[in-house]
N, C-alpha and C positions, 0 to 999 in steps of 0.2 A: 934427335934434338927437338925440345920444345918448338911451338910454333909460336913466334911471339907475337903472332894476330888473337892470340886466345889472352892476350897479356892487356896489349896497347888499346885505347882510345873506347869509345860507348860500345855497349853490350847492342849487338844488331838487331835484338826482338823490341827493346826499348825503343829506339828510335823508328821503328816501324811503325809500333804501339801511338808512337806521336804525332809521326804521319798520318792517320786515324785506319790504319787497315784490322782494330780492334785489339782487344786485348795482349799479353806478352803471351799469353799461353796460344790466341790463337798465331801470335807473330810465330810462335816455336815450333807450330805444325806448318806453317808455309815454307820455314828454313828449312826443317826436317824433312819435307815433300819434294824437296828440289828446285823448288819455285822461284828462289832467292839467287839473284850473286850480285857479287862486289869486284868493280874493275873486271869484267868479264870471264870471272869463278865462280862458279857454284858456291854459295856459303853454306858451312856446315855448324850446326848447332854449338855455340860459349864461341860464336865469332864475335870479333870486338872489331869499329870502323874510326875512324875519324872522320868526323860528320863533314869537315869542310871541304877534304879532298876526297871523298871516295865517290865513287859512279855508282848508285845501287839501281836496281832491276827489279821490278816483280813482274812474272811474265812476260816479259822485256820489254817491259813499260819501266821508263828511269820514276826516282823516285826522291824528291828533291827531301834531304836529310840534316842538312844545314840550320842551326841554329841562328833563330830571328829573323826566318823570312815571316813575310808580313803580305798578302794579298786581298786590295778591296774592287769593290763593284761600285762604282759612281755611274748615276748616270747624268751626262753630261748636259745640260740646257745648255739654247744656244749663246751665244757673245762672249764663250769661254772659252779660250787657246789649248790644246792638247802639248804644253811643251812646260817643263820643270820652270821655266822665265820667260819673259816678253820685254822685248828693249822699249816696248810701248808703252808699258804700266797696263794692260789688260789684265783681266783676271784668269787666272790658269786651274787648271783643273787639278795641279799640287795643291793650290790654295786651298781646294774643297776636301783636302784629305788630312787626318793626321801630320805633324812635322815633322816625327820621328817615329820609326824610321827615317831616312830619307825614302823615297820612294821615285818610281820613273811611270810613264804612261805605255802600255803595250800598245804602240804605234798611235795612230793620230785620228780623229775625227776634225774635219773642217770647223771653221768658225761659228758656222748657223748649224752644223748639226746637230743634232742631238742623239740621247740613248748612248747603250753602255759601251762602259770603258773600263779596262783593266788597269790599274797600280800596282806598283810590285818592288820590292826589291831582290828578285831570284832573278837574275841574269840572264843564265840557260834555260829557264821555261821561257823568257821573254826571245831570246833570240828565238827558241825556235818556234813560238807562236807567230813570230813576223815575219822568219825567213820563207820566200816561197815554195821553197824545196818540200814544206810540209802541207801546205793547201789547209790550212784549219776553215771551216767553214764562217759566214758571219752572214745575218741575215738583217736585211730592211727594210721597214716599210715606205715608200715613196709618193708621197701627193705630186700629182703632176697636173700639167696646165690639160686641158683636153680630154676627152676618153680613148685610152689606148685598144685596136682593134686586133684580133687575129693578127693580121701580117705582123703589127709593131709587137706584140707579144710573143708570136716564131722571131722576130730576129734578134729580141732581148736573149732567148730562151738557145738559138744557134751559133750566139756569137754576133758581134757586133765590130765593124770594123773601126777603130778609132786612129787618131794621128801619130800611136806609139804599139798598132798591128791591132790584132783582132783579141777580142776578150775569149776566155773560154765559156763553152758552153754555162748556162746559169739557170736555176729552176726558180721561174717565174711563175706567180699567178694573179690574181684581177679580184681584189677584195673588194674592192666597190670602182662606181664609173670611173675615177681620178684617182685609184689607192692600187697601186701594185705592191706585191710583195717578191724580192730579190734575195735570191739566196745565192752567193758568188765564192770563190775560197782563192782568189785576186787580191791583191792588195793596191792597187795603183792608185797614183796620184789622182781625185774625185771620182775615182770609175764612174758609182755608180750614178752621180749627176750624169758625167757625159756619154753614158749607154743613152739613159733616158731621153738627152737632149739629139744623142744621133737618131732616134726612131721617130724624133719631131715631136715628144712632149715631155719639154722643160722641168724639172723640179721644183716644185715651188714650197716643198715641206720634206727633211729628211730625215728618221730614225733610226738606229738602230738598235735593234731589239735580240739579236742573241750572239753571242761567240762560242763557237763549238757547241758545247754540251748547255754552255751557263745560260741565264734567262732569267727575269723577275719582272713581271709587269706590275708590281706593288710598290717598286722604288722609287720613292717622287722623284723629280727633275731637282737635280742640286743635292740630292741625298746619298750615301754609299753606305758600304757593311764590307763586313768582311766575309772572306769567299769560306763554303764550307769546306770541309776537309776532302766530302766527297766531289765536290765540285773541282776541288783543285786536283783530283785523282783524274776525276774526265776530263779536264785539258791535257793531260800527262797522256791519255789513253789515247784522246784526239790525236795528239801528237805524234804518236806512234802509229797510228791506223794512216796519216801523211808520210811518211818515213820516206826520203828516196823517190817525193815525188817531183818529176823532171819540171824544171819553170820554163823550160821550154818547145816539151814535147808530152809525153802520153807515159803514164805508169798507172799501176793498178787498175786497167781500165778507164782508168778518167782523160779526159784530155786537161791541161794545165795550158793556158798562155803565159806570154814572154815573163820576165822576172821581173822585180821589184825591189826599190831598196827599200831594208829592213827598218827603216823608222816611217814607211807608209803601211796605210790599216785601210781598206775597204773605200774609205771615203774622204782621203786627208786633204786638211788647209784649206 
């Protein structure tokens, strides 16, 4: 019998080819390599998908195929809400994007923070950019009151005990007397103010400057773009390189603290 996946829905090098993994002829050498499957098959060359419901894989890296997603990079200045509405009349950071799509914020920065922030409307990269079980990295730069010493730099860097358990370990360093830089893959509710404020210096300035892979120090404050193709491949990769990691205990080597819900990001409200 005919295989009536050779029949139904887009040709699979096309939609590959759009995803930007290059050309159709190089999509036909990835299928033909084995590199490829759909719903957890191997796909074989004149495979056809339906882009809304299929799971695709490249190196079992999923690979979002869905017609009309849309992903930007804003980055957030302060006195802007991280939320699609405000019952206040504040200005949101939908505001600062396109109206259509619709689009959502991949989890939250706080009120006065600043730096980037993801938009989107692909569902499944969002959830699992926010869920903890994947640890996607997000780094920040932090003015704080004071100069932080050794000790307060080992207990950002080991773990800091806070009123909802201990953070996980976090790779800190000292860019000038009052400018730490925090690299954390937590999402909790202000973490990383209240690391800051447990080792005794306050935050008085907060940024953030990358998620996973992405990063543009050329993006004014209040300005966005839209993400490259290869950039939205390295959050997909990120994703996968977090796969199965425990929010409560230790996989891949790393250790992970407690969990978080998935509409917190790093530094939210």
């Amino acid at each position: 019998m005919t295989d009536p996946t050779l029949h139904e829905g887009e040709r699979l090098q096309k939609l590959l080819a759009a995803a930007g993994f290059g050309s159709r002829r190089v999509c036909e050498d990835l299928i033909a390599e084995g590199r490829v499957t759909v719903d957890g098959q191997v796909a074989v060359l004149g495979r056809r998908v339906d882009p809304v419901s299929a799971h695709v894989e490249v190196d079992g890296v999923a690979v979002s195929v869905r017609p009309g997603l849309v992903y930007y990079l804003l980055n957030k200045p302060p006195g802007v809400v991280s939320t699609a509405d405000d019952p206040h009349g504040r200005p949101t950071v939908v505001g600062l994007v396109p109206g259509e799509p619709r689009v959502y914020p991949v989890g939250r920065l706080d009120l006065d923070t600043e730096g980037l922030l993801l938009l989107t409307n692909d569902g499944d990269l969002t959830h699992r950019l926010t869920h903890p079980s994947f640890g996607v990295e997000k780094e920040y730069l932090a003015h704080v009151r004071g100069h932080p010493g050794r000790n307060a730099l080992r207990h950002l860097r080991d773990g800091v005990d806070l009123d909802d358990g201990p953070t996980a370990p976090a790779r800190v360093s000292l860019l000038a007397p009052d400018l730490v830089r925090l690299v954390i893959h937590e999402g909790r509710n202000r973490q990383v103010r209240r690391m800051c404020e447990a080792v005794g210096h306050p935050v008085t300035r907060l940024v953030r400057t990358r998620i996973g892979p992405v990063t543009d120090h050329t993006l004014p404050p209040g300005a966005w773009r839209h993400l490259r193709q290869d950039e939205v491949r390295g959050l997909e990769e990120a994703v996968a390189r977090g796969k199965g990691r425990d929010p409560d205990g230790v996989t891949s080597g790393h250790l992970a603290g407690p969990g978080t819900a998935s509409d917190h990001d790093g530094d939210d409200r």
